[in-house]
C-alpha positions as CSV (number, residue, x, y, z in Angstrom):
1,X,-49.2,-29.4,4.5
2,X,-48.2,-26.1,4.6
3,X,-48.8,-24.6,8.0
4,X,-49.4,-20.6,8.9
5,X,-46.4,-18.7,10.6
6,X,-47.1,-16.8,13.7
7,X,-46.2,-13.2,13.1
8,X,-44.4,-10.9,15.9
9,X,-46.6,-9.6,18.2
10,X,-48.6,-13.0,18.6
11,X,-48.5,-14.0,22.4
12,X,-47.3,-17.7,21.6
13,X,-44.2,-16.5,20.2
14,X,-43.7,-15.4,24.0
15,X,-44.1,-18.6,25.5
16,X,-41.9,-20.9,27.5
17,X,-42.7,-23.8,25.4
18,X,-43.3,-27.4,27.4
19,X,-41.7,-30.7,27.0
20,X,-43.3,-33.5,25.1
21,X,-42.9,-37.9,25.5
22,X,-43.6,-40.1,23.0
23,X,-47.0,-39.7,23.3
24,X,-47.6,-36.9,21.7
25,X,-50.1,-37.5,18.8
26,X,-49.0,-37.6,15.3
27,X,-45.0,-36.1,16.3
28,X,-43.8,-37.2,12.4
29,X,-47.0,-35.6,10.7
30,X,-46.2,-32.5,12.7
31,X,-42.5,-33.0,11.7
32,X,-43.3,-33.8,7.9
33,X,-45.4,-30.3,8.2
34,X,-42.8,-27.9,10.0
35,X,-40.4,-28.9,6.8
36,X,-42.6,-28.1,4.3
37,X,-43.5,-25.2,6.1
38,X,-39.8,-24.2,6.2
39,X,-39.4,-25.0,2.6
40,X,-42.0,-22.7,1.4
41,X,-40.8,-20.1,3.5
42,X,-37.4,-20.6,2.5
43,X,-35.5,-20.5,5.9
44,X,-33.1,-22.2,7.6
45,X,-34.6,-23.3,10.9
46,X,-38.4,-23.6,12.0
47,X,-39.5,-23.9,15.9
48,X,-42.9,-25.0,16.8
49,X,-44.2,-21.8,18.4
50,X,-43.6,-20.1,15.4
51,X,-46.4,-22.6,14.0
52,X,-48.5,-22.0,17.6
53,X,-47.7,-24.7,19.2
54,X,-46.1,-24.1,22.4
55,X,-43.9,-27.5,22.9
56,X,-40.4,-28.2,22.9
57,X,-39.3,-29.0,19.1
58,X,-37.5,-26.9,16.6
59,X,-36.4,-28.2,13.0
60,X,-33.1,-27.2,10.6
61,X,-31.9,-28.1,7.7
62,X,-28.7,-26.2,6.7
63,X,-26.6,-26.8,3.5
64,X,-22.7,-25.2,4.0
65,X,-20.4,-23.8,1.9
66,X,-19.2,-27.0,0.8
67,X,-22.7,-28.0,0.1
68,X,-22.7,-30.4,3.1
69,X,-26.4,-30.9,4.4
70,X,-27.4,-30.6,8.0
71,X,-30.9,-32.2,8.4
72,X,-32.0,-32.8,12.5
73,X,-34.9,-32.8,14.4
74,X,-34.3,-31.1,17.8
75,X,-37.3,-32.3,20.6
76,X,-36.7,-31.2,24.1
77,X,-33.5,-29.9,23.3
78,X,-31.3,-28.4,26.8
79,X,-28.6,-26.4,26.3
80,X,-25.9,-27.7,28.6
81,X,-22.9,-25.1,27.6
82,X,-22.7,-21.9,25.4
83,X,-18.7,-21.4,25.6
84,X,-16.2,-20.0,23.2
85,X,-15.6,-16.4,21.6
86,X,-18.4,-14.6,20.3
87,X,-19.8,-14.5,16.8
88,X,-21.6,-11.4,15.4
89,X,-23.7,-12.7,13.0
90,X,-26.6,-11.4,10.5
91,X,-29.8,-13.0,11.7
92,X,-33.5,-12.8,10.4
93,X,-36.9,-15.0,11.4
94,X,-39.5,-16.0,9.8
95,X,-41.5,-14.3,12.0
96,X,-40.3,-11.0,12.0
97,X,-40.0,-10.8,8.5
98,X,-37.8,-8.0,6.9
99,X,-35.4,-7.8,9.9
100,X,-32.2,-8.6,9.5
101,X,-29.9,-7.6,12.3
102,X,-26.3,-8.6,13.5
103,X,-26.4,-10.9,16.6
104,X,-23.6,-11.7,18.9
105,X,-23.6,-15.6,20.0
106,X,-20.9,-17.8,21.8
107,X,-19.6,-19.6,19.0
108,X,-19.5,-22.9,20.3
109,X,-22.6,-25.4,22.6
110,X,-23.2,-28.7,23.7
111,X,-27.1,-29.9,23.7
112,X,-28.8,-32.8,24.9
113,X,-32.0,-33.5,22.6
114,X,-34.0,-36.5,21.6
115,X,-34.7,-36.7,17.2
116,X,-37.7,-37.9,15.7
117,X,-37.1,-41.8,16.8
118,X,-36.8,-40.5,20.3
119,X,-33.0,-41.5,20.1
120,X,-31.0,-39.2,22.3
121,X,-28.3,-37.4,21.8
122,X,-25.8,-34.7,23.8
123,X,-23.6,-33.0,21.0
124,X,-21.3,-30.0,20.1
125,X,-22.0,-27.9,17.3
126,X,-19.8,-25.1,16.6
127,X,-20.0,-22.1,14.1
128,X,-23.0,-21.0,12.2
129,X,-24.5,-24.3,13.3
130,X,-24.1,-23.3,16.8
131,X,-25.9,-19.8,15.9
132,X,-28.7,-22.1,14.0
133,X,-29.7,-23.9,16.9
134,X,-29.6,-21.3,19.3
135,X,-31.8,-19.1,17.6
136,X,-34.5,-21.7,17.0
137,X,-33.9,-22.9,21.2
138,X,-34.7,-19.3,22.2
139,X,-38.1,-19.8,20.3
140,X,-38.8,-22.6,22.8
141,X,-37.8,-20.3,25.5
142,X,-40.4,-17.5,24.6
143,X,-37.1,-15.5,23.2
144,X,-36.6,-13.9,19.6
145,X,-33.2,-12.9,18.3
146,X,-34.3,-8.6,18.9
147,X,-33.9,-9.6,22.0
148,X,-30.3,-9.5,21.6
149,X,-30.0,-6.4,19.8
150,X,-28.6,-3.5,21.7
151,X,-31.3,-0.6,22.7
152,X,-30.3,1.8,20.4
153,X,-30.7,-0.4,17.8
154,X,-33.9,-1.6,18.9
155,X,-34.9,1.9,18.4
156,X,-34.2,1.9,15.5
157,X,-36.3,-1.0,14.4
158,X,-38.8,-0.3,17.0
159,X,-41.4,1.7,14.4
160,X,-41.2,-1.3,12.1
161,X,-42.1,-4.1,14.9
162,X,-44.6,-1.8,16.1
163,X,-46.3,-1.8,12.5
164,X,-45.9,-5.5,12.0
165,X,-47.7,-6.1,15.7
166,X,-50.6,-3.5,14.7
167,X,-51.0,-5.0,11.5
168,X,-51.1,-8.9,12.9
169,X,-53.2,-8.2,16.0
170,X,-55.9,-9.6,14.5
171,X,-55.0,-12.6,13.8
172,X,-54.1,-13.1,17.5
């Protein structure tokens, strides 16, 4: 099922997100959803408060240059170590749609998180992967990749947000 995607502006998108156990009702439904969400919306990466739920769980699915896929299910994903040079890269969301702005990231992590089978993992990524996955854990942490932009830039793009809030307000 396709699920709607929270436009900038909407409170949730704000939100420090909360953890989840295995509990939680219907996690591989949910999971199922988010991709076919993603899918239709053709990105890269889809967290849940970009679908309104405020709990800890982001998807990707990345295929490289050498047409390697990445498929993972991130749920209560902690950073443990952003290290390395930085990487200025071109980033958009699927919520703010029509921004694209460069980003500067460390270019290299290691994450503890826990995949759909509750199996738990602690990993490095490196690269664009690394950039992937820590623009999807900022959702969780109430963060959007403007955030990073300089405040010049952000002026810039400030008239454009400011439109896309107005015009989603109601749907808050």
């Amino acid at each position: 099922m396709i699920l709607p995607i929270l436009i900038y502006g909407n409170p949730i998108l704000r939100k420090k997100c909360i953890e989840i156990d295995q509990s939680y009702q219907n996690i591989n439904l949910l999971i199922k959803n988010m991709y076919d969400t993603m899918y239709k919306a053709k990105g890269i990466g889809l967290s849940a408060p970009q679908i309104g739920l405020s709990i800890r769980l982001f998807i990707i699915e990345y295929n490289n240059f050498y047409k390697k896929k990445f498929k993972k299910v991130f749920i209560n994903p902690k950073i443990i170590k952003n290290y390395g040079y930085d990487l200025i890269s071109k980033e958009g969301c699927l919520s703010i749609p029509n921004i694209i702005e460069n980003i500067k990231r460390k270019n290299n992590l290691i994450i503890e998180y826990y995949d759909e089978n509750w199996k738990k993992y602690r990993q490095h990524f490196n690269g664009l992967l690394s950039i992937i996955i820590q623009h999807e854990y900022d959702h969780i942490d109430g963060k959007l990749f403007i955030d990073h932009i300089s405040d010049m830039k952000n002026i810039l793009i400030k008239n454009k947000l400011k439109i896309m809030f107005n015009l989603n307000k109601k749907n808050f």
